[in-house]
TIPANU-639630 format. One line per 2 residues: number of its first residue (from 1); for each residue x, y, z of N, C-alpha, C. Coordinates in steps of 0.02 Angstrom, whole numbers. Atoms other than C-alpha are relative to their C-alpha. Layout:
N
NUM = X:Y:Z:X:Y:Z:X:Y:Z | ...
***
This chain:
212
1 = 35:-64:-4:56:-765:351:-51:7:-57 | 29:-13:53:-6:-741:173:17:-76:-32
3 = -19:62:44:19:-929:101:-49:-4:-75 | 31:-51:73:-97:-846:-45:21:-6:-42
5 = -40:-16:62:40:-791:-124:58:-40:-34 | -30:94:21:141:-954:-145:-47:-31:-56
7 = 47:36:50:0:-998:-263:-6:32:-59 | -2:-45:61:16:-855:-383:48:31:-26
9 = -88:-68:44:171:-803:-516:-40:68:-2 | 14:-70:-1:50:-677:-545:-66:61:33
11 = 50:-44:-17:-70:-524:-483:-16:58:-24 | 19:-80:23:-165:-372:-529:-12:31:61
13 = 35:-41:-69:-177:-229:-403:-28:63:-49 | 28:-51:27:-300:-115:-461:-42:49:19
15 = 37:-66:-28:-349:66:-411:-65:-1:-8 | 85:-23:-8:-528:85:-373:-18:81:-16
17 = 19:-74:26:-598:249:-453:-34:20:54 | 53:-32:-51:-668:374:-366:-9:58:-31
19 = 28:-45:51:-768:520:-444:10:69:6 | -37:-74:-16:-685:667:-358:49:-2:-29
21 = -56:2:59:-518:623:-462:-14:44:-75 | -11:-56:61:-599:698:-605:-16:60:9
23 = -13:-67:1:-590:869:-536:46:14:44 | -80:-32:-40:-421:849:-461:23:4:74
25 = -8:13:-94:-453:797:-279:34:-69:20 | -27:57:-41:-337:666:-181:-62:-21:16
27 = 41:42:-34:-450:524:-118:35:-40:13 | -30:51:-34:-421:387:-5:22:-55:-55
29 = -11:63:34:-333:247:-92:-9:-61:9 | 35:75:-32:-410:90:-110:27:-66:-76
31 = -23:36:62:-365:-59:-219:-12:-78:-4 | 13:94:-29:-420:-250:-261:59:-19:-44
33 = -43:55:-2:-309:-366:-285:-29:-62:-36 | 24:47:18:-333:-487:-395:35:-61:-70
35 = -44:47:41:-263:-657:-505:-30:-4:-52 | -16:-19:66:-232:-684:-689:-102:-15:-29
37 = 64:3:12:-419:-738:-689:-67:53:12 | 42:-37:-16:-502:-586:-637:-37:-23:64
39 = 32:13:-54:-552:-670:-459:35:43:73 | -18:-51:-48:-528:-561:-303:38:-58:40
41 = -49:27:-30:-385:-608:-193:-21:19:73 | -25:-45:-44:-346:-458:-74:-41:60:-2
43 = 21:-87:19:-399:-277:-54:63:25:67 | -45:-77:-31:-304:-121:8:-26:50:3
45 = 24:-70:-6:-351:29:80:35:54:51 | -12:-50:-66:-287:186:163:-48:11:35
47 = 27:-2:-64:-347:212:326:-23:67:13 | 20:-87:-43:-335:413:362:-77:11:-37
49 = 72:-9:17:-517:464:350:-15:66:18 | 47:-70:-9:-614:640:361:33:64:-3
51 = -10:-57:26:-572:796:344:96:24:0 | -57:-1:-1:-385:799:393:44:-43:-3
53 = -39:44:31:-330:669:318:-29:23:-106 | -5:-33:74:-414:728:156:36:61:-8
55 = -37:-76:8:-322:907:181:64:-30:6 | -77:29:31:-161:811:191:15:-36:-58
57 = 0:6:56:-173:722:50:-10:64:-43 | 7:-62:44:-214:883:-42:55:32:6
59 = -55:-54:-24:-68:971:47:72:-48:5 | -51:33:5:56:848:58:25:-70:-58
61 = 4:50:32:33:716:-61:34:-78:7 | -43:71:-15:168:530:-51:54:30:60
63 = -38:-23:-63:255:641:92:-35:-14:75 | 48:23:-98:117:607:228:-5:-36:12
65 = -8:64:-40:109:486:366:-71:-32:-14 | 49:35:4:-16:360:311:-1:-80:18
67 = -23:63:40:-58:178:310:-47:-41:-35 | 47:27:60:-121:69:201:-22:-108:49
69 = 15:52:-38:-219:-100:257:-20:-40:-43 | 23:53:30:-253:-272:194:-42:-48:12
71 = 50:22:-23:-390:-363:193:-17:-77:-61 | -3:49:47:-436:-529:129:-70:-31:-12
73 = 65:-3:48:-598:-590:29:-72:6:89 | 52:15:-54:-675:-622:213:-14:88:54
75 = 5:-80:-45:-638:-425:266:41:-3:57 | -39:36:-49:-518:-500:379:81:39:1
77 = -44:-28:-3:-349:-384:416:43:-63:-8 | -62:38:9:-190:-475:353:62:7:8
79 = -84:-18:-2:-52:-358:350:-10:71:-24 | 1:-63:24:-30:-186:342:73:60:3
81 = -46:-51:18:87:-32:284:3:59:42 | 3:-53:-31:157:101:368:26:62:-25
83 = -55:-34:23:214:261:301:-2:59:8 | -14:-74:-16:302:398:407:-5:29:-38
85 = -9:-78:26:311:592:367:63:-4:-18 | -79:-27:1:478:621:277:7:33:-35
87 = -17:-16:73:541:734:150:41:-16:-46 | -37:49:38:669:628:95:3:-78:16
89 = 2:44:-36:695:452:101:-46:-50:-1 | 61:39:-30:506:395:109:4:-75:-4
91 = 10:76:-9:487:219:149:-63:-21:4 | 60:40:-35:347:94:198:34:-48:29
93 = -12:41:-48:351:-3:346:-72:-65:-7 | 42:25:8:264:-165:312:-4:-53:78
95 = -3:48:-55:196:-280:459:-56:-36:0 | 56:52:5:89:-434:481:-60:27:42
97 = 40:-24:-73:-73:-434:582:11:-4:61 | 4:0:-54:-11:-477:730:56:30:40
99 = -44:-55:2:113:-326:724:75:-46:-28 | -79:32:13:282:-428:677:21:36:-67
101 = -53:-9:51:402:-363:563:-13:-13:-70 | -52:42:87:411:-403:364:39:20:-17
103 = -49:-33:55:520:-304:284:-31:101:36 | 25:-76:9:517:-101:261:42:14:-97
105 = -10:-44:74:528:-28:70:26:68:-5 | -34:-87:7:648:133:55:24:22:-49
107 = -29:-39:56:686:253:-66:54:6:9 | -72:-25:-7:862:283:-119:7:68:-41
109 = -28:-63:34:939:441:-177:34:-17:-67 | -12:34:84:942:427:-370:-32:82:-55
111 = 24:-49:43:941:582:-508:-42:-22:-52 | 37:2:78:875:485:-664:-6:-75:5
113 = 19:42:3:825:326:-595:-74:3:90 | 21:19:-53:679:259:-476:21:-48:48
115 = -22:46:-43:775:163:-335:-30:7:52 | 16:31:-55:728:75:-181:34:-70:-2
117 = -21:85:-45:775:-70:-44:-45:-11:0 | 47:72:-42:671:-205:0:45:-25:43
119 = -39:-6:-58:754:-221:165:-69:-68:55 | 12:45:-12:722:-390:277:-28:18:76
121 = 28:-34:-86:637:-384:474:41:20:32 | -46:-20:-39:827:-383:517:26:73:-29
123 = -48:-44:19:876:-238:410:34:-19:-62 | -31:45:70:953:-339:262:-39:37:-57
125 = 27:-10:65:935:-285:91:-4:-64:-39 | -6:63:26:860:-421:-3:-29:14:-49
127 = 20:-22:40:804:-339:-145:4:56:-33 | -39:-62:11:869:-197:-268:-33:25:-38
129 = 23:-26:53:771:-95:-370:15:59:-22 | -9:-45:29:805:9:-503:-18:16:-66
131 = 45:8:70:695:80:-637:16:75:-44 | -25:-70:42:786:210:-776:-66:44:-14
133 = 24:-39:14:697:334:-841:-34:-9:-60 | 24:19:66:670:259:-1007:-42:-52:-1
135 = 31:66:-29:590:110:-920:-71:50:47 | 27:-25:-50:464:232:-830:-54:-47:30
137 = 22:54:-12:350:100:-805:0:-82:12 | -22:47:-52:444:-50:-748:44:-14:32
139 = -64:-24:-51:531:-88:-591:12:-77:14 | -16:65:6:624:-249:-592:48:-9:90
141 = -17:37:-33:670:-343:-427:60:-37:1 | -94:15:10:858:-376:-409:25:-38:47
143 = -50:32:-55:975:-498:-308:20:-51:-37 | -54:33:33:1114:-566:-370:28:-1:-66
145 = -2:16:66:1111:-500:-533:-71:-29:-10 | 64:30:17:938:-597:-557:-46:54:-1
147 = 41:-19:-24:793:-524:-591:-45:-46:49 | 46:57:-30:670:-615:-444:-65:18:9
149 = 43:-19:-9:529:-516:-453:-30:67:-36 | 2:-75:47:435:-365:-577:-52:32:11
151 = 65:-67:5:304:-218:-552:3:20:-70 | -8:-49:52:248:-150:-719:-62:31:0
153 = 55:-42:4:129:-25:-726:-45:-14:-75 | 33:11:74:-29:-67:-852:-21:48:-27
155 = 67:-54:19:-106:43:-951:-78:12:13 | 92:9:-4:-290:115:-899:-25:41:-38
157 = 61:-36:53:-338:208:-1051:23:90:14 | -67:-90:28:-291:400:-1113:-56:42:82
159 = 61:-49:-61:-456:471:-992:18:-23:68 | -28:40:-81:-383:368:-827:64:29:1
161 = -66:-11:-9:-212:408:-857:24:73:16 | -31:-85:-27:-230:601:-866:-52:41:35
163 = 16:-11:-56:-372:628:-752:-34:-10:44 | 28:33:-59:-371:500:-621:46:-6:28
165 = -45:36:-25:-285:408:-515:-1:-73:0 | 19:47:32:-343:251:-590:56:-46:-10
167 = -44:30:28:-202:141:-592:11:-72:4 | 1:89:15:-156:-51:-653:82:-16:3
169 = -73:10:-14:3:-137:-593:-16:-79:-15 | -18:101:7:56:-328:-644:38:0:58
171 = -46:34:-52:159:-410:-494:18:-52:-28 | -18:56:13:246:-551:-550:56:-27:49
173 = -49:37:-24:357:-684:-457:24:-41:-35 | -28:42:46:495:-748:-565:29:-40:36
175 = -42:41:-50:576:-836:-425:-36:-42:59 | 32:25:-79:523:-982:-330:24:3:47
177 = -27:-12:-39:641:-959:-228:-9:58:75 | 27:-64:-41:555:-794:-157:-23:-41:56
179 = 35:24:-63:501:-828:41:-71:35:-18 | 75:-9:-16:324:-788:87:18:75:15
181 = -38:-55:-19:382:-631:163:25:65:-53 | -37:-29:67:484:-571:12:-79:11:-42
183 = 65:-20:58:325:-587:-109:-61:57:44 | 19:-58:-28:235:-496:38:11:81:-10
185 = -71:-84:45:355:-349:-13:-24:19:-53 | 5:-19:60:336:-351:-181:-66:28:-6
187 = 49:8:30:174:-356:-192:-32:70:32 | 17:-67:-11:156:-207:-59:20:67:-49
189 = -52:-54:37:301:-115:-149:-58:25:-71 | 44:-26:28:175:-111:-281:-66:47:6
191 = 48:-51:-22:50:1:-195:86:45:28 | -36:-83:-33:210:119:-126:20:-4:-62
193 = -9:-48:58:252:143:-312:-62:49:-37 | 36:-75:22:101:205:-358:-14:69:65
195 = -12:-70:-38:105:320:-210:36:40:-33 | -62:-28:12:266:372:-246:6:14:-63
197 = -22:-4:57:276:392:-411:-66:4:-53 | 29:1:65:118:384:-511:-90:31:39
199 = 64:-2:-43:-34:456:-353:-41:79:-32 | 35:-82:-6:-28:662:-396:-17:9:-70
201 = -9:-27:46:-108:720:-540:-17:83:-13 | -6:-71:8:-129:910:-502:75:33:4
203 = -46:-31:20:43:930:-557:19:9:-91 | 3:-28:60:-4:941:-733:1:-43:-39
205 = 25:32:62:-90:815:-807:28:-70:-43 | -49:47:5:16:706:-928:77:-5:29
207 = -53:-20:-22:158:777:-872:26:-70:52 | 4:66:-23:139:625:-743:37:-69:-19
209 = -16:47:22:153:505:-845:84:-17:-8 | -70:8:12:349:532:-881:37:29:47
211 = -38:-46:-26:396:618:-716:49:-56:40 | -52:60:-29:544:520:-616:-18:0:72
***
């Protein structure tokens, strides 16, 4: 599917600015993708477009049904995200281009940690994450006790951090062992954390930065 990512321990996914952020408006999320050399890989982008999809984002924020799409240096769809309406629960449903299965990414019910599955095409959990509170910024990739895989959120500077949505994620694969599939995951899971966890900032700013 992606044999890409077999070639790289590591990646940057990085938020593309957009100039309505600095007065506090949701915009579409878009993001390149790219290896330890600064050369473009991938891109990502949500899909919902025009006026009611910008009023849901405004009104609903990592709760609305969106998805997110991948594209590769040729503009070429690769694999894309799905992610129902829920108010609890939220997931992403990831699937190749030619609709098949990878995995789906779900939130777990957690007071003072960020958890999620990485859950297999059958349903299998093949991946455990759980990121304390004191860790707010990295989410380590679990099975078996191992870590096999890490998201850490980078820093983009004090003016990005409190009012954009500007954001820098490492992906790493510590495990060769990871399938093709699996690093597919990860590497989405890194665009549904910053949904989930790091997209709104009209809830007050830095406040953000440390919310769970």
């Amino acid at each position: 599917m992606l044999p890409i990512l077999a070639d790289h321990r590591q990646m940057y996914v990085q938020q593309v600015f957009e100039m309505a952020e600095l007065f506090g408006f949701e915009t579409r999320n878009k993001y390149r993708i790219r290896d330890q050399n600064g050369r473009d890989l991938l891109y990502a982008a949500e899909q919902q477009k025009g006026i009611l999809g910008f009023l849901g984002r405004q009104a609903f924020g990592h709760w609305r049904s969106f998805e997110v799409h991948f594209f590769d240096n040729a503009r070429q769809p690769v694999m894309r995200g799905i992610h129902p309406f829920r108010w609890f629960f939220q997931c992403l449903e990831l699937r190749s281009r030619d609709g098949r299965l990878i995995g789906t990414i779900e939130r777990q019910f957690s007071i003072l940690t960020k958890t999620f599955h990485v859950h297999d095409a059958q349903g299998r959990v093949v991946l455990e994450v759980s990121s304390p509170f004191w860790r707010v910024w990295t989410f380590p990739f679990m099975r078996g006790g191992r870590e096999h895989a890490r998201v850490a959120k980078k820093w983009s500077g004090l003016g990005a951090e409190l009012f954009t949505d500007r954001d820098n994620f490492l992906v790493e694969y510590l495990e060769r062992s990871l399938t093709e599939d699996e690093r597919a995951l990860v590497l989405a899971a890194a665009i549904y954390i910053d949904l989930m966890y790091f997209e709104v900032k009209g809830e007050g700013g830095a406040i953000n930065l440390f919310r769970n």
